[in-house]
C-alpha positions in Angstrom: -38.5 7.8 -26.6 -39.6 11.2 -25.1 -40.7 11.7 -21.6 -43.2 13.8 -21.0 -42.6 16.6 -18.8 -44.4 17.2 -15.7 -47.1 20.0 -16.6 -47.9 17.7 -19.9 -51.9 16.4 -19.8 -52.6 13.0 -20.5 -53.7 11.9 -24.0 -57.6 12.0 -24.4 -58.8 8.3 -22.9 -56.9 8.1 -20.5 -58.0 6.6 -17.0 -57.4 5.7 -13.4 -58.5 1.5 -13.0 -57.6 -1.0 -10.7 -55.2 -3.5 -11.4 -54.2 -6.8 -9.8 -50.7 -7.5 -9.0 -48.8 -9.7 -6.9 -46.7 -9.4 -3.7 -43.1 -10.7 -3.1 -43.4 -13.1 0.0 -41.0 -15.8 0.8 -43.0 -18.5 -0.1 -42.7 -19.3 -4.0 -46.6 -18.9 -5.6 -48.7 -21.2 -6.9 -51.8 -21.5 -9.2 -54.6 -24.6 -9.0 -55.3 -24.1 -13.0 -59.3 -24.2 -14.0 -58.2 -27.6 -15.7 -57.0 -28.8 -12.5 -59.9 -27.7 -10.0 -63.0 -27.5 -12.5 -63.9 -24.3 -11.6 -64.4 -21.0 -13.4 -61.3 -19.1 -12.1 -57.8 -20.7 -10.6 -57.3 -20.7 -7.2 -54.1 -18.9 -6.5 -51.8 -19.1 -3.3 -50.6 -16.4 -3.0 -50.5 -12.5 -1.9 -52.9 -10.8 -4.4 -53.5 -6.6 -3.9 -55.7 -4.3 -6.0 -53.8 -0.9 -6.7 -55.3 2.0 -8.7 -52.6 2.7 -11.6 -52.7 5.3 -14.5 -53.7 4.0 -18.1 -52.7 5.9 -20.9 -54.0 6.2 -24.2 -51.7 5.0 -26.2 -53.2 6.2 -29.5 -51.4 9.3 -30.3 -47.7 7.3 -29.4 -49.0 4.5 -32.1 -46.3 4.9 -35.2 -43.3 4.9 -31.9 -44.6 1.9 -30.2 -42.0 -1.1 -31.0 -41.5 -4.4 -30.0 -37.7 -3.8 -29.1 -38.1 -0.8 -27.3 -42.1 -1.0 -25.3 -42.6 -4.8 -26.5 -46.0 -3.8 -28.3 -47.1 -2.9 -31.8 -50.5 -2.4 -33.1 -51.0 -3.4 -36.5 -53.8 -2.8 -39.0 -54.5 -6.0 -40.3 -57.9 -7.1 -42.0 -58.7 -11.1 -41.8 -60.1 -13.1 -44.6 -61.8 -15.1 -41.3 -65.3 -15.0 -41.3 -66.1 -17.1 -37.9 -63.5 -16.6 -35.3 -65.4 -19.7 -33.2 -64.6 -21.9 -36.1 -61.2 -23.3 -35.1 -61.2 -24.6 -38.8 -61.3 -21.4 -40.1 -58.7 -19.8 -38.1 -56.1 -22.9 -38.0 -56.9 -22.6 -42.2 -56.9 -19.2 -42.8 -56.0 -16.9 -39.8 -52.6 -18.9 -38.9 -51.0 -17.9 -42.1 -52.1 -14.2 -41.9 -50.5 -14.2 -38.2 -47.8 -16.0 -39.1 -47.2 -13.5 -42.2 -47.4 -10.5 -39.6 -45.1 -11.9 -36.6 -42.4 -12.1 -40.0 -42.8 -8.8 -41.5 -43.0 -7.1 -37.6 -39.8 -9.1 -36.3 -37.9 -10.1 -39.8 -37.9 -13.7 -38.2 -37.2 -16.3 -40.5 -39.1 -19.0 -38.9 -42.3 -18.9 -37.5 -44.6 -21.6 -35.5 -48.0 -20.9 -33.9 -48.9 -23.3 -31.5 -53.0 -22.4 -30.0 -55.0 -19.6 -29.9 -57.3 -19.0 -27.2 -60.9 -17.1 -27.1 -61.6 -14.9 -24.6 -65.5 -13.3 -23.8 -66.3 -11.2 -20.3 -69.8 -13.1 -19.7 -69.2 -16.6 -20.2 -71.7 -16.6 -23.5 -69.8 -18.8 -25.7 -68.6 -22.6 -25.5 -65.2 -22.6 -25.4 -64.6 -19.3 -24.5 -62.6 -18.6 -21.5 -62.6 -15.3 -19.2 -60.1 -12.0 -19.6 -57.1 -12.3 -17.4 -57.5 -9.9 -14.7 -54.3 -10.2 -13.0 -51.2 -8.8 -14.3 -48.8 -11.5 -15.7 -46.8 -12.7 -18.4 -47.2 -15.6 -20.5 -43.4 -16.6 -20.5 -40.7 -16.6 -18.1 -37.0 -17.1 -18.3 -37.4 -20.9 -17.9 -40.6 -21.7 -19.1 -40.0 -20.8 -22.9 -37.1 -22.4 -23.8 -39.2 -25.3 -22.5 -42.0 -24.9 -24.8 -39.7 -24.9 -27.8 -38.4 -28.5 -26.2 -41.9 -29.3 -25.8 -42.9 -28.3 -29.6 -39.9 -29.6 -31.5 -38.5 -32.1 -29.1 -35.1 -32.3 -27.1 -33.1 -33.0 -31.0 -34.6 -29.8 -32.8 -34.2 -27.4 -29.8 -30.9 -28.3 -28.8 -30.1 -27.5 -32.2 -31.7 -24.3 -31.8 -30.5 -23.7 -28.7 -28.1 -20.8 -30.2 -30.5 -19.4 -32.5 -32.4 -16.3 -31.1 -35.9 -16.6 -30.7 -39.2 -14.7 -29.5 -42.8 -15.3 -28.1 -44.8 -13.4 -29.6 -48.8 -13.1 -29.1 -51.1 -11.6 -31.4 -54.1 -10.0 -30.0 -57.6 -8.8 -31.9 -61.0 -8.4 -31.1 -63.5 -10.7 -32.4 -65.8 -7.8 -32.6 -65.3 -4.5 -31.9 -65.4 -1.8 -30.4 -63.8 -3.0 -27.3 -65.5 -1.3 -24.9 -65.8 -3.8 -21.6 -62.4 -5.6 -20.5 -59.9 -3.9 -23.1 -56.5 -4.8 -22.6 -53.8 -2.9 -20.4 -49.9 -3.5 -21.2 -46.8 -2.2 -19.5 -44.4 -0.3 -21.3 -41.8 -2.6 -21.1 -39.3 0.5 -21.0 -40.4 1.0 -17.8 -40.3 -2.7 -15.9 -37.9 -3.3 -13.7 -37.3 -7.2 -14.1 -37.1 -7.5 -10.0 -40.9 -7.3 -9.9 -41.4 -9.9 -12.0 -42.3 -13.4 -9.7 -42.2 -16.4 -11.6 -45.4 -18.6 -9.9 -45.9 -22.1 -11.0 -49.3 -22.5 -12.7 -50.4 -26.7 -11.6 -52.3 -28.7 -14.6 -53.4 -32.2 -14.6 -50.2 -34.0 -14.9 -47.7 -30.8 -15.5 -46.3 -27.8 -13.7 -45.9 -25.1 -15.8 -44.7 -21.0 -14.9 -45.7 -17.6 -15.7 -44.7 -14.3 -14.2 -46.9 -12.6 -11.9 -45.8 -8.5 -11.5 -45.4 -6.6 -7.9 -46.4 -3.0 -8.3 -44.1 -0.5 -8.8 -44.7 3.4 -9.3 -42.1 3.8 -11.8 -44.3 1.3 -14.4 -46.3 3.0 -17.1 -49.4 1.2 -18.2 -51.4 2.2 -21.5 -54.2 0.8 -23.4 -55.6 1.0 -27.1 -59.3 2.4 -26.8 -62.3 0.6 -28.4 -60.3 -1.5 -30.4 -62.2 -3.0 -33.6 -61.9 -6.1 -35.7 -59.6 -4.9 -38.0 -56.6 -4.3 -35.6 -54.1 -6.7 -33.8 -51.9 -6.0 -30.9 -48.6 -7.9 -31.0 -47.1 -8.3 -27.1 -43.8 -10.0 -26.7 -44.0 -12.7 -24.1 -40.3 -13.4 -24.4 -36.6 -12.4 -26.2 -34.1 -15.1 -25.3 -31.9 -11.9 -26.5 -30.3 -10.0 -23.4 -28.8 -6.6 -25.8 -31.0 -4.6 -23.7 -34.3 -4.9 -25.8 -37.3 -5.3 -24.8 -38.0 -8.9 -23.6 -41.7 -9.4 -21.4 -44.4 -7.3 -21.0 -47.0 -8.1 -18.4 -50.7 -7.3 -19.2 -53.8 -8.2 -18.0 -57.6 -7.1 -18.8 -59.1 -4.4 -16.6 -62.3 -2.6 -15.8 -62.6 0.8 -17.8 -65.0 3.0 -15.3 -66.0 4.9 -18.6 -67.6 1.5 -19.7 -71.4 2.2 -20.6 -73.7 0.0 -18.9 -75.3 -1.5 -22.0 -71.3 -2.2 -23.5 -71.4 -5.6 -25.1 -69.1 -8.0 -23.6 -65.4 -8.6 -25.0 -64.5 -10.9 -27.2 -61.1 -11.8 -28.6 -58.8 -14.4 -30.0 -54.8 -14.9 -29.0 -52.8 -16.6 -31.3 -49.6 -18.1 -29.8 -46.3 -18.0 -31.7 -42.5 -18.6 -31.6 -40.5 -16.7 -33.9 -37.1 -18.3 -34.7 -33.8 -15.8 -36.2 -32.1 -18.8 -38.1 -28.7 -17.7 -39.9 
């Protein structure tokens, strides 16, 4: 990777936005998940603080972006889907086009989606649920070797308990251009693993964990510009490898201060996956 020297300008798109992050306090976090209280957002306990962070374009650095080194790629990858509401349509046709991608991008051998999830800024379709706004990761260091046990049962993961394995997310706009709640990543080159805070997200009847980030000037944060239909963002949640790749990278939807007024909202579609390395 090449660092930029000091008197280098930032690419073209590149902004100042407020991001959300989380402060290190004593007291472990917690989340009351929307499923638990009812409401439209989770109620979180814990230290919250808004800091204004650079985004970069990440455009012109597209062909060096990889998921060992920053933990994102973005992909050109048409879909045969015609309805992303239709969970028919993307269980029956979009699953094996993702599950084709995550193979060719990681040379996994094994690959299992388990949901996707829609995502729209104003709440206009059923079923739909709100950007993240708060910078997190999906996956923490206990949480998903847990949802392997939890997918194959105790038998098949402790047999898979040697075999390395990834969580990868695939990301694409239902329409585009994404012009109202794109997407911000970190360059997971630049995290420093002591500002992640693993915070225990409380369902009805489970306890799950994510990890919340702390803010720290060293990060790097970049973004993909009105991203259209035809492109998915892969963003490892996970590597259960420690060989010094590449192994969470926190994101979290913000608010681009170049967005026109009459922007239409964001919609989107994550598609869950596990990718398995079997011998």
């Amino acid at each position: 990777m090449t660092t930029a020297n000091a008197n280098t300008s930032p690419p073209a798109g590149t902004v100042t936005a407020e991001i959300t992050f989380m402060r290190h306090t004593k007291e472990r976090p917690y989340v009351h998940t929307e499923a638990l209280t009812g409401d439209a957002e989770p109620h979180y306990f814990a230290q919250l603080e808004q800091r204004a962070v650079t985004i970069q374009n990440a455009r012109a650095r597209t062909s060096a972006l990889t998921l060992d080194r920053h933990g994102i790629e973005l992909h050109q990858q048409p879909s045969r889907v015609e309805d992303f509401y239709s969970d028919a349509q993307v269980r029956q046709s979009y699953y094996p086009e993702i599950e084709a991608l995550i193979k060719a991008a990681t040379g996994a051998s094994r690959v299992i989606i388990f949901d996707h999830t829609r995502r729209r800024d104003d709440g206009g379709k059923s079923g739909a649920k709100a950007p993240a706004v708060r910078a997190h990761n999906d996956y923490t260091e206990q949480s998903a070797p847990q949802r392997v046990r939890d997918l194959l049962g105790a038998e098949e993961a402790d047999q898979l308990q040697k075999t390395p394995f990834v969580q990868v997310n695939a990301w694409r706009p239902i329409k585009g251009p994404v012009k109202r709640s794109p997407l911000a990543v970190l360059d997971a080159a630049t995290l420093n693993p002591e500002d992640l805070i693993a915070t225990d997200m409380i369902y009805p009847g489970r306890t799950g964990e994510i990890y919340h980030l702390a803010f720290n000037p060293a990060q790097r944060w970049m973004y993909f510009p009105d991203m259209q239909r035809d492109e998915v963002l892969l963003i490892k949640g996970y590597d259960s490898r420690t060989d010094g790749r590449a192994r969470f990278v926190p994101h979290t939807a913000f608010q681009d201060p170049n967005t026109p007024a009459d922007a239409a909202p964001r919609e989107s579609i994550e598609v869950r996956t596990l990718a398995f390395f079997e011998q």
